[in-house]
C-alpha positions as CSV (number, residue, x, y, z in Angstrom):
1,X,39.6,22.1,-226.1
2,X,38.6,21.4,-222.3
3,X,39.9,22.9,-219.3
4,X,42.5,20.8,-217.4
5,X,39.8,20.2,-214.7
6,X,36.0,21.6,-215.3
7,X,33.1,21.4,-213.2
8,X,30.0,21.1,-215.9
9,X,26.1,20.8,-215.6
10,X,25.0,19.4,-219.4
11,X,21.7,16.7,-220.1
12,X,23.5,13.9,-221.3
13,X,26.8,12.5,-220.3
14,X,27.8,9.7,-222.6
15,X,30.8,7.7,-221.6
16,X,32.9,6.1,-225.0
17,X,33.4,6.8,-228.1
18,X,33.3,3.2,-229.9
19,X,30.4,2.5,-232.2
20,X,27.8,2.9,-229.1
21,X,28.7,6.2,-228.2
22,X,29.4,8.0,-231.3
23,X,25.8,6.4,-232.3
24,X,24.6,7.8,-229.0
25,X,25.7,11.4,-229.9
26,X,24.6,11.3,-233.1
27,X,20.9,10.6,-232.5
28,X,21.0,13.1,-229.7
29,X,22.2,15.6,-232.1
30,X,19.5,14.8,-234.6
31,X,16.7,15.0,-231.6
32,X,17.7,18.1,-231.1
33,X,19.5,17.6,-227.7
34,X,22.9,19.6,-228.2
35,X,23.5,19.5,-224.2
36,X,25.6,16.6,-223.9
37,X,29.5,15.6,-223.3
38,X,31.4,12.2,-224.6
39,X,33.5,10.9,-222.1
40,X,36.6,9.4,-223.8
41,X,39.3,7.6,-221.6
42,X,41.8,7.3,-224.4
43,X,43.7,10.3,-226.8
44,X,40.7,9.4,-230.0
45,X,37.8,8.1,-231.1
46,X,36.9,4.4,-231.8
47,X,36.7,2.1,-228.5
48,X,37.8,-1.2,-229.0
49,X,38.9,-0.7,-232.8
50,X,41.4,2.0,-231.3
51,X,42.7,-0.5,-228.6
52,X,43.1,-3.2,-230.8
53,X,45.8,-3.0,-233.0
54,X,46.9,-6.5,-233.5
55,X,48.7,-8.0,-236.4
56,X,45.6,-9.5,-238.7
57,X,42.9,-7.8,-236.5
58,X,39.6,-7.4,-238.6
59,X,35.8,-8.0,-238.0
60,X,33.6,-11.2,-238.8
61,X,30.6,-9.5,-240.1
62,X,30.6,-7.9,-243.2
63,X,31.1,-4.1,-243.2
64,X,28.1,-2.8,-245.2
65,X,26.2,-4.8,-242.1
66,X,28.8,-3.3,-239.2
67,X,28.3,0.2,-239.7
68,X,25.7,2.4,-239.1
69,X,22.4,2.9,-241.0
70,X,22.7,6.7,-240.9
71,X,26.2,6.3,-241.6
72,X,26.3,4.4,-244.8
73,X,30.1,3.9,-246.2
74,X,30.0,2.9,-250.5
75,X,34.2,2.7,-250.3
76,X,34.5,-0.3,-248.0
77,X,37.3,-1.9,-249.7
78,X,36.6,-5.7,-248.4
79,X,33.6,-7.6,-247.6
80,X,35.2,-7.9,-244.3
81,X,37.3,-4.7,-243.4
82,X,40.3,-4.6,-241.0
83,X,40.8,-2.6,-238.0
84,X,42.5,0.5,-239.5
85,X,39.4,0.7,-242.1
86,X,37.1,0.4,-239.5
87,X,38.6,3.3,-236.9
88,X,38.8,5.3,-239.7
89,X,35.2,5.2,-240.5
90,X,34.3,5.8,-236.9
91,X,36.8,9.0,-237.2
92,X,34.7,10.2,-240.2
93,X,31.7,9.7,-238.3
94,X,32.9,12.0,-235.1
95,X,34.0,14.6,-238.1
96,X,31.2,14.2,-240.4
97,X,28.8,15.0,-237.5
98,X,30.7,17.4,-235.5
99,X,30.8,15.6,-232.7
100,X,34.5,16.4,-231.2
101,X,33.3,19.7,-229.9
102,X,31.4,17.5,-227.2
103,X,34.4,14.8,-226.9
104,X,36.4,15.2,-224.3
105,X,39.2,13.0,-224.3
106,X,42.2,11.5,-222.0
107,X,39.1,11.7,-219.8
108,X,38.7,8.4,-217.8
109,X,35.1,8.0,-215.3
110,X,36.1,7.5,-212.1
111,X,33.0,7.4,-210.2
112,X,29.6,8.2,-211.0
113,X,27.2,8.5,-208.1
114,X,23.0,9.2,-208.4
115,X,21.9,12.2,-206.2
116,X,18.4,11.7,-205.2
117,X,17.7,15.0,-203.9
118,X,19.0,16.6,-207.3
119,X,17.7,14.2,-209.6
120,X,20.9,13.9,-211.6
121,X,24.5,12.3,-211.7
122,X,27.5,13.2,-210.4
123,X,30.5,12.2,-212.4
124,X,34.1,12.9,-211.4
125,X,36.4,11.9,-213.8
126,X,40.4,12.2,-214.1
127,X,39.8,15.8,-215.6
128,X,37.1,17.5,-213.4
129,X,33.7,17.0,-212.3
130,X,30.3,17.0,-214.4
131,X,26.6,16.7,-213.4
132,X,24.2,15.0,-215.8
133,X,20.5,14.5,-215.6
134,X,20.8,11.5,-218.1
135,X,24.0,8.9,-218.0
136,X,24.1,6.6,-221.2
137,X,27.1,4.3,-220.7
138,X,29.2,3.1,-224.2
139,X,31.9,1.5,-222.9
140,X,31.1,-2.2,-224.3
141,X,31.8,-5.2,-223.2
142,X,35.1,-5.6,-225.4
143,X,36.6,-2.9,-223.7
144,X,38.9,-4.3,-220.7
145,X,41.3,-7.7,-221.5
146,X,41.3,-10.1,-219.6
147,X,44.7,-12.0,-218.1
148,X,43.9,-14.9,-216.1
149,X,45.4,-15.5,-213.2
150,X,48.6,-18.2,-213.9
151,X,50.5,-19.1,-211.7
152,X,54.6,-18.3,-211.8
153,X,53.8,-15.8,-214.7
154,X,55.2,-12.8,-212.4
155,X,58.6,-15.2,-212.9
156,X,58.9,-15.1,-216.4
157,X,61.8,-13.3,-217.7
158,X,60.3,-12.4,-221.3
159,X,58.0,-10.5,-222.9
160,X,54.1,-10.9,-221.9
161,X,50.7,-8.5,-223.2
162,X,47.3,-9.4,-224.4
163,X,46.3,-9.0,-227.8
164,X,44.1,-5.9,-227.1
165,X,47.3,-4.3,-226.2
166,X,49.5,-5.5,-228.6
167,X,53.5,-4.2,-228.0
168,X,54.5,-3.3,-231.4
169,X,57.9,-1.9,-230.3
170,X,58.7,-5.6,-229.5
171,X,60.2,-7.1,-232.2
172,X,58.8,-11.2,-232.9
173,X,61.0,-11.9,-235.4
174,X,62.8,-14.9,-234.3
175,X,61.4,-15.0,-231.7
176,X,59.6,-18.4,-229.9
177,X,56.5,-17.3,-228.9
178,X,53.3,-18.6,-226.8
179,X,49.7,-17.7,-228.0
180,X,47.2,-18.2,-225.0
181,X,43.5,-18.6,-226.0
182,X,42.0,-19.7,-229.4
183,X,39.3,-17.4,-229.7
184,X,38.3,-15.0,-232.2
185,X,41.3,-12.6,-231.8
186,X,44.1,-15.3,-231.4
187,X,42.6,-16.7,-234.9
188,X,43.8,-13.6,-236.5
189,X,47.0,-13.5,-234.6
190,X,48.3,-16.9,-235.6
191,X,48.4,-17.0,-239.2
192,X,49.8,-12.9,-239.0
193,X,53.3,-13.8,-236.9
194,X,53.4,-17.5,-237.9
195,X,56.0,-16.6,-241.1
196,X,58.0,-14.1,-238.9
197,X,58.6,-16.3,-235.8
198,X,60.7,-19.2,-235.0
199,X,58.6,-20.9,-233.5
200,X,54.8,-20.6,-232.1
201,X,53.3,-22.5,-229.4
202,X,49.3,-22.6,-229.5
203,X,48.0,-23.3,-226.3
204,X,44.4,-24.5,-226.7
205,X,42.0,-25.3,-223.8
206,X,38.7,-25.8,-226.1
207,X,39.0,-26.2,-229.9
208,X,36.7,-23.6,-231.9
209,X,34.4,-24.1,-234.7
210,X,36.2,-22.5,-237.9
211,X,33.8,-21.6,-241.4
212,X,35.6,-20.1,-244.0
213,X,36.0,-16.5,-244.4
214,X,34.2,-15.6,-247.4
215,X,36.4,-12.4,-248.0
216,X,37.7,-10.7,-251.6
217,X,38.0,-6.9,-252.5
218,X,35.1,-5.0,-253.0
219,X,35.5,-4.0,-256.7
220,X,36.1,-0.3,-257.9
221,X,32.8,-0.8,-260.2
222,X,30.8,-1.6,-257.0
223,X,32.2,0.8,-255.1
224,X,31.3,3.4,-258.1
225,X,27.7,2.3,-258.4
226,X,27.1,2.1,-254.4
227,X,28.0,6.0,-254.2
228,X,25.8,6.6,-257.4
229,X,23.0,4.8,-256.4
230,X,22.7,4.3,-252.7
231,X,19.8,2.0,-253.3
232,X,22.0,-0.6,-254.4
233,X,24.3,-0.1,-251.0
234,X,20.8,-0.6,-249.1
235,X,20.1,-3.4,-251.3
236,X,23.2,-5.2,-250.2
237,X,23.0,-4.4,-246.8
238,X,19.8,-5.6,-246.8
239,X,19.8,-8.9,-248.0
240,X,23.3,-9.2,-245.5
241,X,20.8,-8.8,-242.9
242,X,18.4,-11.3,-244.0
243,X,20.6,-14.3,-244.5
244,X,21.1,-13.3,-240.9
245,X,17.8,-13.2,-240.1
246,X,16.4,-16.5,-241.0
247,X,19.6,-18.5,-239.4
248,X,18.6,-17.2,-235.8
249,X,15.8,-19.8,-236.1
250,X,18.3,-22.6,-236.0
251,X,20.7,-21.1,-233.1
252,X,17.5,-20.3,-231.0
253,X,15.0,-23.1,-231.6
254,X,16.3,-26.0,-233.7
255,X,20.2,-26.4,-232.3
256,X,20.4,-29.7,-233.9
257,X,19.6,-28.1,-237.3
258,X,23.5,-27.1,-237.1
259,X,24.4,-30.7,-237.9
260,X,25.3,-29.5,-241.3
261,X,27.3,-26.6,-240.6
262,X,29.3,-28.5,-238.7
263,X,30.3,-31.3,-241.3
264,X,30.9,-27.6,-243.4
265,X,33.4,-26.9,-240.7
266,X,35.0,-30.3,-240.4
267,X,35.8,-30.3,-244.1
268,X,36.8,-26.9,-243.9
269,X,39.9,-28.0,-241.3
270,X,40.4,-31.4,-243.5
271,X,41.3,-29.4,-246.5
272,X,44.2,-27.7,-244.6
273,X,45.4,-30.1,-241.9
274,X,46.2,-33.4,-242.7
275,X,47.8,-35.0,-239.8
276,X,44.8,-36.9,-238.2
277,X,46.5,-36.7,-234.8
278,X,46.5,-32.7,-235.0
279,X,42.9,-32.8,-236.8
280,X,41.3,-34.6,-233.1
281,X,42.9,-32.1,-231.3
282,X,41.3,-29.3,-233.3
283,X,37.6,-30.5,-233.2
284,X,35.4,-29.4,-231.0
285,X,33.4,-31.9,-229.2
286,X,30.0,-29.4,-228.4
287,X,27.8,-28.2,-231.0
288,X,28.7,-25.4,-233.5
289,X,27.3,-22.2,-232.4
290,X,27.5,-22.8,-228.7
291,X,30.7,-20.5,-228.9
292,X,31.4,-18.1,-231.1
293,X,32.0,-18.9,-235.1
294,X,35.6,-18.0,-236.3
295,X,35.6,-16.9,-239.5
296,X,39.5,-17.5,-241.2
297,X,40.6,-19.1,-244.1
298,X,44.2,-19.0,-243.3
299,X,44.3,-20.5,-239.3
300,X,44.2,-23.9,-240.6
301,X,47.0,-23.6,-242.9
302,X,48.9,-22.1,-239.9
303,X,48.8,-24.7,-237.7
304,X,49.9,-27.1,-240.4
305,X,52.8,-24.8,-240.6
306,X,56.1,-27.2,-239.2
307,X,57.6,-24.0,-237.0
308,X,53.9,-24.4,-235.4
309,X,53.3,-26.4,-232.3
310,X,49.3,-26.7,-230.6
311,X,49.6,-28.0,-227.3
312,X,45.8,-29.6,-226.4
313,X,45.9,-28.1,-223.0
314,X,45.1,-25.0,-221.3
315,X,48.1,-23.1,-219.7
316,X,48.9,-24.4,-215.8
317,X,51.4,-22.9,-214.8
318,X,54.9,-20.6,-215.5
319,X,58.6,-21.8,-214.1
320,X,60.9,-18.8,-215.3
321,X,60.7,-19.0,-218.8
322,X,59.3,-22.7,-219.4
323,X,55.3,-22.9,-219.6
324,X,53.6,-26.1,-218.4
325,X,50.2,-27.1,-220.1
326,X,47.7,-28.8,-217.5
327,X,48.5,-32.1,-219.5
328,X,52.4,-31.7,-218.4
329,X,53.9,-30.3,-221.7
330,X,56.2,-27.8,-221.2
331,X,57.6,-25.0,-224.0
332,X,60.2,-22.4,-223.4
333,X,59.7,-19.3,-224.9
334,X,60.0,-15.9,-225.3
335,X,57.5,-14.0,-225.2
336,X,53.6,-15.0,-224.3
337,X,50.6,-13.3,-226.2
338,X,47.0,-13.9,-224.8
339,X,44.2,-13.9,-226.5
340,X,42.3,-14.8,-223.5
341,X,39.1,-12.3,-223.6
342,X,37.8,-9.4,-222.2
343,X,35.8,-8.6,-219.3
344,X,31.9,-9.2,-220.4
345,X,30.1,-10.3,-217.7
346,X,31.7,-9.0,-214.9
347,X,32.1,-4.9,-216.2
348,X,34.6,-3.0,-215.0
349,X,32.5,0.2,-215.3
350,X,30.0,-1.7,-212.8
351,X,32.2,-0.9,-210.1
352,X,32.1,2.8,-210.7
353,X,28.5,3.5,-210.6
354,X,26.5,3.6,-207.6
355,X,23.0,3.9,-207.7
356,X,19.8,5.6,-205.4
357,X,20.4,3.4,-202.8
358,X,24.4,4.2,-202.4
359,X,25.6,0.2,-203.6
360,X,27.3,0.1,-207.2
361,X,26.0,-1.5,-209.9
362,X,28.3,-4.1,-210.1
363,X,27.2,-5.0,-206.4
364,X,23.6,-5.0,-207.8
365,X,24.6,-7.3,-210.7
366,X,26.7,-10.1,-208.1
367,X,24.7,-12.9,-209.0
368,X,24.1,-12.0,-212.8
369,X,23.8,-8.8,-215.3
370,X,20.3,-8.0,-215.8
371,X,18.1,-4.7,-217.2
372,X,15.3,-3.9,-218.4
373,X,15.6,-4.4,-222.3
374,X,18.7,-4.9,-222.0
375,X,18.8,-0.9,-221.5
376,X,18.4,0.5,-217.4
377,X,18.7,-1.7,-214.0
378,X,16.5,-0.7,-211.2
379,X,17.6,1.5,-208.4
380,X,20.0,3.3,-211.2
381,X,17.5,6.0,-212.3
382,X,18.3,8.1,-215.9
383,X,21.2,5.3,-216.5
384,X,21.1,3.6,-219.4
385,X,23.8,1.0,-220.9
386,X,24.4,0.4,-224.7
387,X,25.1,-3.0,-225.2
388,X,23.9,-3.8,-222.2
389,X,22.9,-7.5,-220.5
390,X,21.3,-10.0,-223.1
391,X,22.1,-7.4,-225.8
392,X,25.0,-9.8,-227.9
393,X,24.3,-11.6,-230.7
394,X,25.9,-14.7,-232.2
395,X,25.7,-14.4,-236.0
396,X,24.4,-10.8,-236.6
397,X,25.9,-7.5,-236.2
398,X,26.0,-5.5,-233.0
399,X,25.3,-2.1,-235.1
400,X,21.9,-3.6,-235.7
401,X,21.5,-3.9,-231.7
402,X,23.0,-0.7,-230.5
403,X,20.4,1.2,-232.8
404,X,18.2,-0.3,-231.1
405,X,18.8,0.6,-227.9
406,X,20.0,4.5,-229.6
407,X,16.0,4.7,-230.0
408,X,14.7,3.7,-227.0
409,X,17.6,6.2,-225.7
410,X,16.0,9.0,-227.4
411,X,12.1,8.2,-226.3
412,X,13.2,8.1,-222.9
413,X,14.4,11.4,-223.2
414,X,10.8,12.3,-225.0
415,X,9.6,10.6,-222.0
416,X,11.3,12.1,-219.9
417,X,10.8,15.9,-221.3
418,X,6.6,15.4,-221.2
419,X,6.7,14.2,-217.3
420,X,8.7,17.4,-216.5
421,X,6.3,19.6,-218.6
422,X,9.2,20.2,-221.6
423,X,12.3,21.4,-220.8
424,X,11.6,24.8,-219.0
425,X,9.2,22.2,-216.7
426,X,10.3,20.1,-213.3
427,X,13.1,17.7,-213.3
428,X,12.2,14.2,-213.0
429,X,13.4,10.7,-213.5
430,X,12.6,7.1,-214.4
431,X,13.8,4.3,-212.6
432,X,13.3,0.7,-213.7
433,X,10.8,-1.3,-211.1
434,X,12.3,-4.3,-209.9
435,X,9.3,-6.3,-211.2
436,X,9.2,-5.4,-214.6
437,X,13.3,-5.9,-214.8
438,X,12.7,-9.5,-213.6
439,X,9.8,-10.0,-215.5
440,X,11.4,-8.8,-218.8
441,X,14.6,-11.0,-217.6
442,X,12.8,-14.0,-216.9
443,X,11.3,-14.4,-219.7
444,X,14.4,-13.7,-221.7
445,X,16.2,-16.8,-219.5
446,X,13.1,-19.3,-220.5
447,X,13.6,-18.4,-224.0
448,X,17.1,-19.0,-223.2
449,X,17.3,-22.3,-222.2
450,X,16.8,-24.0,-225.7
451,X,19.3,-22.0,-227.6
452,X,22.5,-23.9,-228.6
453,X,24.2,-21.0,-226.1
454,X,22.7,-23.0,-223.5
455,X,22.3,-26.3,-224.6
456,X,25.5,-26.7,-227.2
457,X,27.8,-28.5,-224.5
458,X,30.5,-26.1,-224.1
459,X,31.3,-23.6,-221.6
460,X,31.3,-19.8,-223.1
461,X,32.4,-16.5,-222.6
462,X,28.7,-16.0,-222.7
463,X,27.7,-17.2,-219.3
464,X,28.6,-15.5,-216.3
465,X,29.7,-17.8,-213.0
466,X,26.7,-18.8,-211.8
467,X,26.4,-20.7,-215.8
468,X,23.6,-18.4,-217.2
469,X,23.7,-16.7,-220.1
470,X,23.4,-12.7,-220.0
471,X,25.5,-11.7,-222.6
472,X,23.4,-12.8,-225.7
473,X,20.0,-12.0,-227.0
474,X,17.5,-15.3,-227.6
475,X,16.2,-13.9,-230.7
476,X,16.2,-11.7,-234.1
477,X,17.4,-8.0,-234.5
478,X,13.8,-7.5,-235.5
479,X,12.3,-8.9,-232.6
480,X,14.7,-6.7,-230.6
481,X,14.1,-3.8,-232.1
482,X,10.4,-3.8,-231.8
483,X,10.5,-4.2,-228.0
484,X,13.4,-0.8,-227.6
485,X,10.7,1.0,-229.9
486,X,9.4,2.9,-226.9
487,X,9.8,3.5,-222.8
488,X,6.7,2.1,-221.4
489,X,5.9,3.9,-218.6
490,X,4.3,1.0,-216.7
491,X,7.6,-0.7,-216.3
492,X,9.0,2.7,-214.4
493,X,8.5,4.9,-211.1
494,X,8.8,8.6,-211.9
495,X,10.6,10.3,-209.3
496,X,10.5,14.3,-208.8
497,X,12.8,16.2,-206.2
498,X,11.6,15.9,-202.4
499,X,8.5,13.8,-203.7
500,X,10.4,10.1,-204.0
501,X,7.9,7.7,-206.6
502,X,5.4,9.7,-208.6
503,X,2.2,6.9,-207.2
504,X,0.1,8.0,-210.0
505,X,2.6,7.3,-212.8
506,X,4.0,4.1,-211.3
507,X,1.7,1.8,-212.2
508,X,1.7,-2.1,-211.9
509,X,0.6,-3.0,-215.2
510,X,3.7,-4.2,-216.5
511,X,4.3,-6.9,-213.6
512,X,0.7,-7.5,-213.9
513,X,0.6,-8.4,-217.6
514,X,3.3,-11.1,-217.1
515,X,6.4,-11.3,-219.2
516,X,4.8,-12.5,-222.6
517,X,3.4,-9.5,-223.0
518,X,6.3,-7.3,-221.9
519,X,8.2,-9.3,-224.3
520,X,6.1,-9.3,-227.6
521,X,4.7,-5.9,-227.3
522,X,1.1,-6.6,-226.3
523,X,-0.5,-5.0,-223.4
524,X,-0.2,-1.3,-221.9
525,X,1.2,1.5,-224.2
């Protein structure tokens, strides 16, 4: 158990303990770096599948593909699992692994701050100090909820949360309730209180494509043989990935290939809502893929529901209890529920970090995320972000991505023990040039700029204010995964204590080559 407050030198401070940095601790473990400490804001393991706990919450992508390779689960009782399957696998994984002797919980980062002369990080927290040579920041971009900013709400005299931090002492039975958003967490919400609630007013700014959820218990047989003969387990995860793998084609290249998923869609919403009136109201008027896919086969029948109302209008204004829709219809409720997002392109965490030259990160990132494959921004030396800018996918799993990253994670610290002559040798650092970070994220924006992210119509959660996209990667796991396979020292200064940029080290090959060749893998190794 920690001390209250601690003062602490280790290697590696890792900061969450979702899926990105229990993966993090885990391959440090089995690369022999024991030095480290998890940095854990809430009282357990599991990031955003502790937070969210909302009536209906589950994931979209099937769970032998949403978990971790080294981690393999044969009891998964659905093809898609819900949140209390999930959080318990990630406990398993911080038991099975022994990772809680380096968790420290209730422990929220409240500044972290690069000291050049030392060559290492400073991290106060809520519970003491630490000092880290390395910072590799989990915290996700599903971490913070999002409440936008509406007018009179301060005046209303009910009950208000977002989904990510769902009340359960409140009681909804009865109750008339407002759900705010229609994204992929108000989709599960809807058809989960509809039954229980008087009434339910669904107020929708954008309509979402909706495929069917292609869900059913995973049998015991299956279950039996995929503990008894783990190649069959790999088998299925496999060919989960695949399917996955040859749609990316369609999302990044061919956007009008998606014609026929959509009529998919439309007859999906025909079979369940009949009134043409409400069906116009519910179809999207971009192209499918440009915002997330929901997956439900139950939101349809919902709506249809007669205690269900969907206002086609976003959410204006509040006058005491009554909401008023931009399109003048007003609702008096309750209580209000949004599902209105999280903070992705704008990270919280950004604010606490301040890099070599004393401005934060989020400072750095004021006219758009961007890093070096997706993993370190320049001026931030030994920081590195899981999940990071143009690290999202749209159809794939994130688990896929964040091992990814967990690799080039680890040869950065191989990198980083030969420059320093192993670990008994000088300290020493890597620090992301400028060039190669705009290189690398100029050529991820050109390849951009024919996906349907960019060219669908709509306007996403995936673009940041100035309309570009740095949320989601332009291509296959694959092709991600090749270009984390290794630091390439061309793309870095070295720093050592008193000496600032290593000259012979900090080459300018990388900026040189041009950004086709950082990006496929070609040129200097």
């Amino acid at each position: 158990m920690a001390a209250e407050h601690e003062h602490k030198h280790v290697r590696v401070a890792v900061i969450g303990t979702g899926f990105g940095g229990l993966g993090a601790a885990v391959r440090l473990r089995r690369a022999g770096v024991t030095d480290f400490v998890v940095l854990e804001r809430r009282e357990d393991v599991g990031g955003t599948w502790h937070d969210n706990t909302y009536p209906g919450c589950a994931c979209d992508v099937p769970s032998h593909l949403y978990s971790f390779s080294f981690a393999p689960n044969p009891d998964w009782p659905r093809n898609f699992s819900g949140q209390p399957h999930i959080r318990a696998y990630l406990e398993n994984v911080a038991d099975n692994f022994g990772l809680r002797q380096h968790i420290r919980f209730n422990t929220e980062v409240q500044q972290m701050t690069w000291e050049s002369d030392e060559l290492h990080w400073r991290i106060d927290t809520s519970r003491g100090s630490y000092t880290a040579e390395m910072v590799v920041s989990a915290t996700g971009p599903l971490s913070d909820p999002k409440i936008p900013d509406i007018p009179g709400l301060e005046s209303f005299e009910g009950k208000v949360f977002h989904s990510a931090q769902w009340d359960h002492g409140y009681d909804l039975r009865g109750k008339r309730v407002a759900m705010i958003g229609t994204g992929a967490s108000a989709i599960q919400v809807v058809p989960a209180i509809q039954p229980e609630v008087r009434s339910l007013t669904l107020f929708q700014r954008t309509p979402p494509w909706v495929m069917p959820r292609m869900d059913r218990k995973i049998t015991g047989a299956e279950r039996w043989l995929h503990a008894k003969v783990p190649s069959t387990r790999a088998l299925r995860r496999q060919a989960l990935w695949m399917i996955r793998e040859l749609q990316v084609g369609a999302f990044t290249k061919h956007p009008k290939q998606l014609g026929l998923v959509e009529k998919l869609a439309s007859a999906h919403m025909k079979r369940a809502v009949k009134d043409p009136a409400t069906r116009r109201k519910l179809t999207p008027d971009y192209r499918i893929g440009c915002k997330r896919i929901l997956l439900s086969n139950n939101y349809y029948p919902a709506l249809a529901e007669p205690n269900v109302d969907l206002v086609d209008s976003g959410l204006k204004e509040v006058r005491g209890n009554t909401l008023v829709a931009s399109d003048g219809t007003e609702a008096e409720v309750d209580a209000i529920v949004f599902g209105t997002g999280f903070h992705v392109t704008d990270m919280p965490i950004a604010e606490r970090v301040k890099g070599a030259d004393g401005s934060t990160l989020a400072e750095s990132w004021k006219d758009g995320m961007e890093a070096l494959r997706g993993c370190t921004a320049s001026g931030f030396p030994n920081f590195m972000t899981i999940i990071g800018p143009n690290t999202g996918l749209g159809n794939s799993s994130m688990i896929l991505m964040i091992e990814a990253q967990l690799q080039y994670m680890v040869d950065y610290l191989r990198q980083l023990d030969t420059l320093g002559g192993g670990r008994t040798g000088g300290r020493v650092a890597l620090d992301a040039r400028r060039e190669s970070v705009r290189a690398w994220n100029a050529h991820v924006q050109d390849r951009m700029a024919r996906t349907v992210w960019n060219v669908g119509g709509c306007d996403s959660w995936y673009l940041d204010d100035n309309g570009r996209n740095t949320t989601v990667w332009p291509g296959t796991t694959a092709e991600f995964r090749k270009v984390t396979q290794e630091v390439r020292l061309e793309e870095y200064d070295v720093l050592r204590p008193g000496a600032g940029k290593d000259a012979a080290l900090a080459g300018t090959a990388a900026a040189g080559k041009g950004a086709d060749a950082i990006y496929t893998g070609e040129g200097a190794k």
